[in-house]
Every structure is written in structure tokens, then in C-alpha cells.
N, C-alpha and C positions, 0 to 999 in steps of 0.2 A: 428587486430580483426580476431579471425579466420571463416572461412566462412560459417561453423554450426550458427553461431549468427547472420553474416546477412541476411541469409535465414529467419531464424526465426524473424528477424524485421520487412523484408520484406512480410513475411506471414502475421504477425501479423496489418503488417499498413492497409491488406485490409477488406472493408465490412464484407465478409465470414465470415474471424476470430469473427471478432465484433458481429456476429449472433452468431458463433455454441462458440465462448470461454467460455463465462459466465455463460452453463449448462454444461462444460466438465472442466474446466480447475480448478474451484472451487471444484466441487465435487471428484476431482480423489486427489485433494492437500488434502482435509480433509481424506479423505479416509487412503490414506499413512501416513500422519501425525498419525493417530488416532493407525492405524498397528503398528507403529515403536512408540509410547510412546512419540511421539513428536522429536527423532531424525531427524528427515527426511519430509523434506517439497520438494513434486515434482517438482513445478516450480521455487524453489530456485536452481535449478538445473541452470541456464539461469540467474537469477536473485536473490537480495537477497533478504531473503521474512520472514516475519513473519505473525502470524495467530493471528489477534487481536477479543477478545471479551470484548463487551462493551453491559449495556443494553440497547435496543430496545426504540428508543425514543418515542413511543405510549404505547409501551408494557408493558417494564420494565423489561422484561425476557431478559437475557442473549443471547447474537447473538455471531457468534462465525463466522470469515471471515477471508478465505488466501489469504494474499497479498505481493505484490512486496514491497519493502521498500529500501528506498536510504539511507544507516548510515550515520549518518554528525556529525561532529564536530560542535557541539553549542558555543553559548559566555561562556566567563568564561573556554574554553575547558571543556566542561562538552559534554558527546557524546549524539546522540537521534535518532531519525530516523525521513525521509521525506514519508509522505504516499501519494499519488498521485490519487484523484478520476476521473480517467479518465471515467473509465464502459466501458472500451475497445471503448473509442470514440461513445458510444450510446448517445440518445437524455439526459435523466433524468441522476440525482447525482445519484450513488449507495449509497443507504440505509444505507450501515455504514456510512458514514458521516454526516446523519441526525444523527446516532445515536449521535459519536463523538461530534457534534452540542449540543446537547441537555444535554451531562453525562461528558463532559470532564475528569472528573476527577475518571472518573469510568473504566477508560479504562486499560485492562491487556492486553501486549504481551506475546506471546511466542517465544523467540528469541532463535533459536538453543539448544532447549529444555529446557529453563528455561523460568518460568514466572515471567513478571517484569514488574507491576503494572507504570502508565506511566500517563504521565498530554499531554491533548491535545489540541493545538492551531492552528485555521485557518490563514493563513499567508494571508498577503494583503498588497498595497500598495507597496515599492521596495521592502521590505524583499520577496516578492512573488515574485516579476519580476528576482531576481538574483536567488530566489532557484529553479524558473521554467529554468532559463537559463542550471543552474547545472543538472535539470531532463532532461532535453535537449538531452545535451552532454549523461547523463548517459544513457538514451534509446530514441533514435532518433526517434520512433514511436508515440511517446505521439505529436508530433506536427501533424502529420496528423489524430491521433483521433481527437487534439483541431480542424482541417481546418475542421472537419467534420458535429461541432457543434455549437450551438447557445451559449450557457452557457459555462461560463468560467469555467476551470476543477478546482475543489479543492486543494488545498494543506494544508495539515496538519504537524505539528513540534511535534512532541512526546518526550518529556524527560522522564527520570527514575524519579519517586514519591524519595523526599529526602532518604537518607539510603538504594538505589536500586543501581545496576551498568546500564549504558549504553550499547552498543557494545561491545563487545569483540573480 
């Protein structure tokens, strides 16, 4: 691993990050994304990331959030991706997951500038416990967000809506 990403793990597993990420790290990902027409998502720089909008589970309006995303091989080999509600280890779920909760099947990605309409499901039970192992291994940080909190972090499975692709 080279030593630019454990710096950055290591930044990221403490407090500080957990304060200042969540009004910098969102806003500069939309930002660039929004510049480049969806090319280019910033923190996909480090990680892989897509910018999911789903609507607002009170609202109804359209929320639009970059996130880190883990691509998996689903059953069936059918690909999808793992969303991970950490909230940078803060106390509450971040808000897209209420959404996701509420609209599953309203949820669009943008994956490496394509948008691709996606079904979402809260994993529980071992499917959780092995895909949390796999977030694990893929960013070593999310276990000291979980030491940090009361609430167990979300995990979400996102497939392609039938006649959509996966990963690529």
C-alpha cells in the first residue's frame, strides 16, 4: 500500500477529520463532479466513489450525495456496489440512508459518468457481517469510526434496475 493512503487512513480515523470532513469533503466532491460533467469525482481519487441521488425521505425532493462505494460481485455474478453509512464515524446515520430506507428503488448512481438507476438494500444478519469484514479490509478506517459509536453503521447493496450494467 503506498504511504500516501496510509497517511490518509490514518488522518481520516481521527476525530478532527470526523468534524471538518462532512462540510469539505462533500462539497468540494459535488463541486468537481458538477465542473467536469460528471467525469471526475475528487475523493474517488483515494477511493472508489459514486454520487448517489435518491428522494429525500420526508421531502420527496431529489438529494443528490458523494460517496465512497466498494464495487462487488453480487450472486448470480451480477456486479453492484457496497455503500457504507459510516458519517465519518459521527453519532447519527447520514440522511441518505434514511433516504435509501424509505425510496429503495428510486435511487440513481452516477458511476464514472453514467447514470444507472439501482435497487437498494440494507444488508443484516451474516450477509452484513462478511460484507462489513470485506469494508474492513477495503478501508481500514471504518472500524474506528464503528469503536467510536453507539449505532451500528449501515450497509447498503445496490444493484443495476434490470436492463442497466453494473461496474465497469
Amino acid at each position: 500500500m503506498p504511504a500516501g493512503v496510509r497517511l490518509v487512513q490514518k488522518v481520516s480515523s481521527t476525530r478532527v477529520f470526523a468534524r471538518i470532513a462532512p462540510h469539505v469533503v462533500p462539497a468540494m466532491d459535488r463541486a468537481v463532479h458538477r465542473l467536469t460533467r460528471g467525469r471526475v469525482l475528487l475523493s474517488a481519487q483515494m477511493l472508489p466513489g459514486v454520487v448517489l441521488t435518491v428522494p429525500g425521505a420526508r421531502s420527496g425532493q431529489p438529494r443528490t450525495t458523494p460517496l465512497a462505494c466498494m464495487p462487488q460481485r453480487g450472486e448470480g455474478g451480477r456486479d453492484g456496489w457496497i455503500l457504507v453509512g459510516s458519517n465519518f464515524g459521527r453519532p447519527g446515520h447520514p440522511a441518505w440512508t434514511a433516504n435509501l430506507l424509505a425510496h429503495p428503488e428510486a435511487a440513481v448512481i452516477n458511476w464514472k459518468g453514467r447514470d444507472i438507476p439501482v435497487r437498494a438494500r440494507l444488508l443484516s444478519g451474516e450477509e452484513r457481517a462478511g460484507v462489513w469484514e470485506a469494508a474492513l479490509r477495503f478501508w481500514p478506517p471504518y472500524a474506528a469510526y464503528q469503536a467510536r459509536i453507539d449505532r451500528e453503521i449501515r450497509l447498503f447493496r445496490l444493484d443495476p434496475l434490470e436492463g442497466c450494467d453494473g461496474p465497469v
